[in-house]
Every structure is written in C-alpha cells, then in structure tokens.
C-alpha positions in Angstrom: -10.9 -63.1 22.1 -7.5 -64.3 20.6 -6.5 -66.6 18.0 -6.1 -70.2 18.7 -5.2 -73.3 16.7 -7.1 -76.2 19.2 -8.6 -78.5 16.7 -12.5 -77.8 16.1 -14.9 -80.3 17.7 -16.3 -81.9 14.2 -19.9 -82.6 16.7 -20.3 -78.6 16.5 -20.3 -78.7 13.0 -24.0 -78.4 12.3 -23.9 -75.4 14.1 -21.6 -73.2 11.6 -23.8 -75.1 8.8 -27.0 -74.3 10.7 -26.0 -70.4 11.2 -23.6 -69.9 8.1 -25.5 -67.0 6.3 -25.2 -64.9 9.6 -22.1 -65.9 10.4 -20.6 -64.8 6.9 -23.3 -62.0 6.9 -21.1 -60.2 10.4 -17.6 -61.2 8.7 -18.3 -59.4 5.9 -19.2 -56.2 7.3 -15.3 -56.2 7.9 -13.4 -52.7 6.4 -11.8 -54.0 3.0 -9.9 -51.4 0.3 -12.0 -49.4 -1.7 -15.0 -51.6 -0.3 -14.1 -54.3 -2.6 -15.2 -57.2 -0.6 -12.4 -59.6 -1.7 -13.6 -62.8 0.1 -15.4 -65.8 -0.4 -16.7 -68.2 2.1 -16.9 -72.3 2.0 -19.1 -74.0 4.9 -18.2 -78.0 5.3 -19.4 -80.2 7.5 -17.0 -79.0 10.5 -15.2 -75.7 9.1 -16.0 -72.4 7.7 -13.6 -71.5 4.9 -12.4 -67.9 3.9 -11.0 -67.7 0.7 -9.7 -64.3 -1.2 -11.2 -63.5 -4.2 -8.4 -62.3 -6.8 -10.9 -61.1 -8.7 -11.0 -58.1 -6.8 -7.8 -57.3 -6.0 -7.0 -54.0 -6.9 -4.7 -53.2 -10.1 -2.2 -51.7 -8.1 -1.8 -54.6 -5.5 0.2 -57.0 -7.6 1.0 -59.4 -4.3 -2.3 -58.8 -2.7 -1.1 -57.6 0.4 -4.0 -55.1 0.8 -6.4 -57.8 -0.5 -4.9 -59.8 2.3 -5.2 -57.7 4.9 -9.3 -57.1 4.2 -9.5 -60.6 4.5 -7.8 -61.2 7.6 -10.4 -58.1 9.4 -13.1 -60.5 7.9 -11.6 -63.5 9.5 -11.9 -61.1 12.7 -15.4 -61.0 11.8 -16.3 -64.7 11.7 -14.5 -65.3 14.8 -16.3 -62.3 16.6 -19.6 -64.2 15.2 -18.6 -67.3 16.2 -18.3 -66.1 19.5 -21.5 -64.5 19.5 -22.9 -67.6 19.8 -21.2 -68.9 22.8 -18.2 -70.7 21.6 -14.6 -70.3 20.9 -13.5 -69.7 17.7 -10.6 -72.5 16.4 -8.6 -71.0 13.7 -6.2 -72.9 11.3 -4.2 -70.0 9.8 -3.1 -70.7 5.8 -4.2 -74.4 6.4 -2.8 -75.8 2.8 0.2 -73.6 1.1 -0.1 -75.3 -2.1 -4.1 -73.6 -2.3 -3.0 -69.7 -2.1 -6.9 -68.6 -1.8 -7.3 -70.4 1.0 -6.6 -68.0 3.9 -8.0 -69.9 7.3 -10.3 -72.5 8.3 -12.4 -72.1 11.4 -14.3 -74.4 13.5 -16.3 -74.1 16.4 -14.0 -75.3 19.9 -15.4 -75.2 24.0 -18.1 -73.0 25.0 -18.0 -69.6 26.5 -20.1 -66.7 27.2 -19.3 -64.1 25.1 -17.5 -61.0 27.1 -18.7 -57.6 27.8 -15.9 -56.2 25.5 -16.9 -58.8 22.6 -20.6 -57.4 22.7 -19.9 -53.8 22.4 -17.9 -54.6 19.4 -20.4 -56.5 17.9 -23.1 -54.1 18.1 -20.8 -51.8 17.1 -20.1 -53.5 13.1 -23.0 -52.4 11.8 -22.3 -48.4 11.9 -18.7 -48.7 11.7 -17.3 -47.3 8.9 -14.5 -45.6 7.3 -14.3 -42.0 8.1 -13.0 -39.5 5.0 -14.9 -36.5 6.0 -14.0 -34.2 9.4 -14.3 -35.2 12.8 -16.1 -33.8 15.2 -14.8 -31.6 18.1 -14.0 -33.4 21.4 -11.1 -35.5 22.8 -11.2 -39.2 22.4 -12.8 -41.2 25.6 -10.2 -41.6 28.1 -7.8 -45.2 28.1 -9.2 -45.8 24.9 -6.1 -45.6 22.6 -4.6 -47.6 25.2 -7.2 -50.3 24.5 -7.0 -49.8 20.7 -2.9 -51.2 21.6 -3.8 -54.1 23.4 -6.2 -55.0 20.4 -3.4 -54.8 18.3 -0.9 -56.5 20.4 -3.5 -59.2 20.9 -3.6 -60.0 17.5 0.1 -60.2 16.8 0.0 -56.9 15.7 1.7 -53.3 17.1 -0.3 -49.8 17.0 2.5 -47.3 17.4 1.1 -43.7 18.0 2.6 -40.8 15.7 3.2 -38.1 18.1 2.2 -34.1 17.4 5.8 -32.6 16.0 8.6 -34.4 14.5 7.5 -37.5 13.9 4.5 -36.5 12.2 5.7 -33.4 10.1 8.4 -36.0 8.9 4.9 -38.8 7.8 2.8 -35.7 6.7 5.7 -34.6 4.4 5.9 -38.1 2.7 2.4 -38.9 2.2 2.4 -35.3 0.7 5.0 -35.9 -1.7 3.5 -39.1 -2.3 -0.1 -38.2 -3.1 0.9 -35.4 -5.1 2.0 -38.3 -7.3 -0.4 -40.3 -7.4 -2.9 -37.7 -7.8 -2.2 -37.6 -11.5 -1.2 -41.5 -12.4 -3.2 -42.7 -14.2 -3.3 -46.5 -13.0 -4.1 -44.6 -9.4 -7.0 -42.9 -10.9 -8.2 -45.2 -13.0 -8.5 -47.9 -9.6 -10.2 -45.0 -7.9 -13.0 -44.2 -11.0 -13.3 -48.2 -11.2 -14.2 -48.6 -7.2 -16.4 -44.8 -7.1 -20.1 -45.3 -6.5 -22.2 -41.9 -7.1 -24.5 -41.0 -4.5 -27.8 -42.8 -4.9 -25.9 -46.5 -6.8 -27.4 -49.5 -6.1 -24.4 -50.8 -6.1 -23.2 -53.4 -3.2 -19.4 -52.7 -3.4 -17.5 -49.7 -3.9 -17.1 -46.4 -1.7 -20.5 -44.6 -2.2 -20.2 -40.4 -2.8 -21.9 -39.7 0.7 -18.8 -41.3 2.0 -16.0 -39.0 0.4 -15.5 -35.2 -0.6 -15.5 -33.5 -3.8 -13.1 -32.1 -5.6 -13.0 -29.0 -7.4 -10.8 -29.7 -10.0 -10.2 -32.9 -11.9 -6.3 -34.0 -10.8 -6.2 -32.2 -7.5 -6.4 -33.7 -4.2 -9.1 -32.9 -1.7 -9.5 -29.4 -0.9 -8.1 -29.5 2.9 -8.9 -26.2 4.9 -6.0 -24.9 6.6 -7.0 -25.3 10.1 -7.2 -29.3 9.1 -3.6 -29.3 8.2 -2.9 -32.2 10.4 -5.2 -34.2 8.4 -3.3 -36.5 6.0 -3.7 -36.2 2.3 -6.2 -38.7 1.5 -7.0 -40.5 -1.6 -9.3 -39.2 -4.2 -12.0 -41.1 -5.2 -14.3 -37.8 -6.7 -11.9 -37.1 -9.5 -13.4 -33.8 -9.8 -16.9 -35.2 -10.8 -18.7 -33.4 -7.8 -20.2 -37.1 -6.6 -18.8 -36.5 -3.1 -21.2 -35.5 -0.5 -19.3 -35.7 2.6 -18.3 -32.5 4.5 -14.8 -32.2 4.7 -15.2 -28.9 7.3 -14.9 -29.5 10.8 -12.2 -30.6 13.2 -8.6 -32.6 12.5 -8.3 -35.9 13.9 -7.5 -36.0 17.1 -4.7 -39.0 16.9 -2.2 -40.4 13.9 -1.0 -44.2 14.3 0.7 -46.7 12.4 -0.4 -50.4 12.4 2.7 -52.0 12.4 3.8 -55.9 12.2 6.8 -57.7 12.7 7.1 -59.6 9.6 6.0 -59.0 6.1 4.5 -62.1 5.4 1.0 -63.3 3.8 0.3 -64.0 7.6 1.5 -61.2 8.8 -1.0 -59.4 6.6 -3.8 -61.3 7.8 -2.8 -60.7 11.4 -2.6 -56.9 10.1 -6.5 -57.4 9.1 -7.5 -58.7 12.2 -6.0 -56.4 14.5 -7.6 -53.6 12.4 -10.9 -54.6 12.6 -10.8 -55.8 16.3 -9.7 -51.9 17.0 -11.4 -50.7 14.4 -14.8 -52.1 16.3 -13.6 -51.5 19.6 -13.6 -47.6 19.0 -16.6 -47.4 17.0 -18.2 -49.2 20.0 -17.3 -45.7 21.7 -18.6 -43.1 18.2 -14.8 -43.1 17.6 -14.1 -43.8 13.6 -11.1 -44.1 11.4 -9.7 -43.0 8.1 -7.6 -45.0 6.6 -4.3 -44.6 4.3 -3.2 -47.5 2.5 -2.6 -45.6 -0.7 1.0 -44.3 0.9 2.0 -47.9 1.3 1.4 -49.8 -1.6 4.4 -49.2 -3.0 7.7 -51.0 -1.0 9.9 -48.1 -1.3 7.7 -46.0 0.6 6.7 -48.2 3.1 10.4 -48.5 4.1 11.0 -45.1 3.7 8.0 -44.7 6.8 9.3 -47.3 8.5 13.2 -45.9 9.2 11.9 -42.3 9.3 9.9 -43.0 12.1 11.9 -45.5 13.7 8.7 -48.4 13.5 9.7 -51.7 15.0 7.9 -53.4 12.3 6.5 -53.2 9.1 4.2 -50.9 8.4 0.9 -52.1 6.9 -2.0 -49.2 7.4 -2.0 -45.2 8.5 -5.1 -44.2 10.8 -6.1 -41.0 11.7 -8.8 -41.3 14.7 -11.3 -39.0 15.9 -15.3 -38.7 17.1 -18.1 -39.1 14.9 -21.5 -38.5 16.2 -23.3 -40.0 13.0 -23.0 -42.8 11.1 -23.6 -43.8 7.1 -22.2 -47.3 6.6 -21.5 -48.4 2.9 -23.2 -51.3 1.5 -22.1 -55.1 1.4 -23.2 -57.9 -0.6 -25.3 -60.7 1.0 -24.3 -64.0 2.2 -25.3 -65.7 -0.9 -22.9 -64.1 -2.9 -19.8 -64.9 -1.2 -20.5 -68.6 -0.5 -18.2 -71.1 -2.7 -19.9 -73.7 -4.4 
C-alpha cells in the first residue's frame, strides 16, 4: 500500500460516509505521544478529513512536529482501513496551506483486494502497543528488520539500524546526558504528570500505569538493571508515585534504529508518522513491539547533534528499540464520536 494522489471517485463517496465510524475507529488506534490522540476527523460527501487538534499538543512541542508525526501514523490508519474494504486509498497531502489543521484528505480510488501483508497488519492494530517494559528473550523473526526498511522506504521514509559498538555507545551517551536533564525540568515533568493515567483510570487518553515502570525516587529515571544497559534511558512518566505496574526485568531489546527523513518539513513529519505506524504494525503482526524515544529529539540541537554523530542521511524524527513481546495490554482510545468535526 503506498501513497497516491489519483483524484477520488466522488460515486464512492457514500461508502466513507456509510463506514466512517470504523474507518476513524482503526485510524485512531494509531501510536501518538504520550497517547494524546491529537486528531480530528471530517467526513464530506467524497473525502475523509484529518485534522490535528492543537489542543493536545504537548507543551514542549512548540511547532508540533511530534503532534504531526501521530497524525500522519493515523493517516496510515485510515488508509489501511480504507483498504480493508477493497479499495485504494487517494490521498491529497496538506490539501490547503492557508488551513494549518488540515493535514490530508482521502477519498476512495479503484478497487483491490486487500494483500496478505495489509491483513496481517490490520489484525495486528488492535494489540499493538508501545513497549516501556522488558522484552522477552529470543531473536527477532528472520528478514523482518529487513521488511520493517522497506516499510519505511515505502513511505518516503529511511529506518537506519544503530549497530552494537560505536555507533550506539556514541546515541546511548547522548540520550544519557540528555535525560539526566530532563529528568528534573520541570516543564518535562509537569507534560509527563499531565499525560499519566494510574492504573485502574477511566481515562481514554494518556499512558495508563500498567504500561510504564515505577520509580523509586521522585526525580530519578527508571531504575534500569545492569544487564539491560543497552536499553535507552526512557522517559518517566511515574515520577516516583509508584503508579507504574510494568516489569522492567527481563531482556534488552534486541535492535536500536533511527527513523530518519530527508527533509524536515510538516510533510516530512507526516511521512515520518506513517512509516512508523506501517512498521510499527507490520512487526506487531509478528509479537515484535517498540519503545519509542521522542523525548531526545524534541529539542533541535539535539536532534542535529544525533544526526552528525551518527552520520544519518536525514533528519532524525523517532529512536526505536525493538524486541519480542509475548503479551499484549493496549492503552485506551476515544471513540469515533469524539473525534468527528462538526
């Protein structure tokens, strides 16, 4: 399934009308930052309309590049819906520049039979999830990081791998120094307390406390067990409050990548989105499950600073670490009825 800007067929209209709630309903079980859900959704007669919702933007995302990059995996999502029911997707990327929120409108072009591939992924969305607690033992399932490149590459986007040694002492010693930072702003924490579900919320949105692990001491980051040193510092939504629940024993991640794009563009960003949640679904269609760093590149410096230490040919937009899961706990999402515009 790839992108494609062949103008919709206005007769299939009724279609997208007469299956919106579902099709928004598998877009929005896309990954977003911090769970925040930061789209909205506008059915016409022809066209489905994604929108971002500045209202959730995170404080510490003054351009919205993160909030633009969950959007773009949910535009992956309506797409993968759309195929589900037997047509091509027809997407019009940033349609109007002079109305920001509106990211991409998508219509419904020829028919074809979903693939093989395009199945697995979409029975895969509704236990895929972002991973913050160990791994389990075991290699990942053979040719599949090769895949997870051609997802990216077919979605205008680059996965570079971060290889055991150099490279990856020189990422691990930045996002060490950079966490240890963070750790103890107060903007950074105060984002993290404000997105922090505890265990048993009824809350829609947010990252839940069986999805993350406590801390011990309010300030600190996670408590990382030595043999897990090539786990990446990750951020800390328990804030010593003892909400988190998930086990951070167990084994490292078995791979480190970089999700890299050429440009640094809004479209760029929502290129960066889609290719992470196309990959993303692909390897949770195979018990294989993420964690995911934006935290380390929010701030430009930084990102540069990754990008020339590790020689990317791009601009880095997201850090996974990948490894098997052999359970699943997915966090909530709102229904259809709250992210349709009026």
């Amino acid at each position: 399934m790839t992108e494609t800007t062949i103008p919709a067929s206005p007769a299939r209209g009724s279609i997208l009308a007469d299956r919106a709630r579902y099709l928004i309903a598998t877009a929005a079980r896309a990954p977003s930052v911090h769970n925040s859900q930061p789209w909205r959704f506008r059915v016409g007669e022809s066209a489905i309309e994604l929108y971002c919702d500045p209202r959730r933007k995170l404080q510490v995302d003054p351009v919205g590049r993160e909030m633009l990059i969950s959007c773009g995996a949910a535009l992956f999502g309506l797409r993968l819906a759309v195929r589900s029911l037997g047509y091509l997707p027809m997407v019009d990327l940033l349609p109007d520049p002079a109305r920001l929120r509106l990211l991409a409108r998508v219509g419904v072009g020829p028919a074809k039979p979903m693939t093989s591939a395009e199945r697995q992924m979409l029975k895969a969305l509704p236990h895929r999830h972002t991973h913050r607690g160990a791994f389990g033992p075991g290699p990942l399932p053979a040719g599949l990081l090769a895949g997870l490149q051609h997802d990216a590459l077919a979605e205008g986007a680059t996965l570079v791998l971060v290889e055991p040694g150099l490279a990856y002492e020189r990422l691990a010693d930045i996002a060490t120094a950079v966490n240890r930072r963070l750790a103890v702003d107060p903007h950074t924490r105060a984002e993290s307390w404000r997105w922090s579900r505890s265990p048993d919320s009824l809350a829609l949105d947010g990252v839940p406390g069986y999805a993350f692990p406590a801390t011990s001491v309010p300030g600190t980051l996670p408590v990382t067990p030595r043999r897990q040193r090539r786990r990446l510092p990750q951020r800390d939504f328990d804030l010593g409050r003892g909400l988190g629940l998930e086990d951070a024993d167990g084994s490292p991640p078995v791979a480190t990548a970089v999700l890299v794009t050429s440009g640094d563009s809004r479209a760029d960003w929502l290129r960066a989105g889609q290719a992470l949640h196309r990959l993303l679904a692909h390897a949770a269609s195979k018990w294989v499950f993420a964690s995911l760093d934006s935290q380390l590149l929010e701030v430009t410096l930084i990102r540069a600073l990754i990008r020339d230490r590790l020689a990317l040919p791009g601009a880095p937009q997201l850090l996974l670490q990948l490894g098997v899961v052999d359970s699943t706990h997915p966090t909530a999402r709102r229904p259809p009825d709250e992210l349709i515009e009026p």
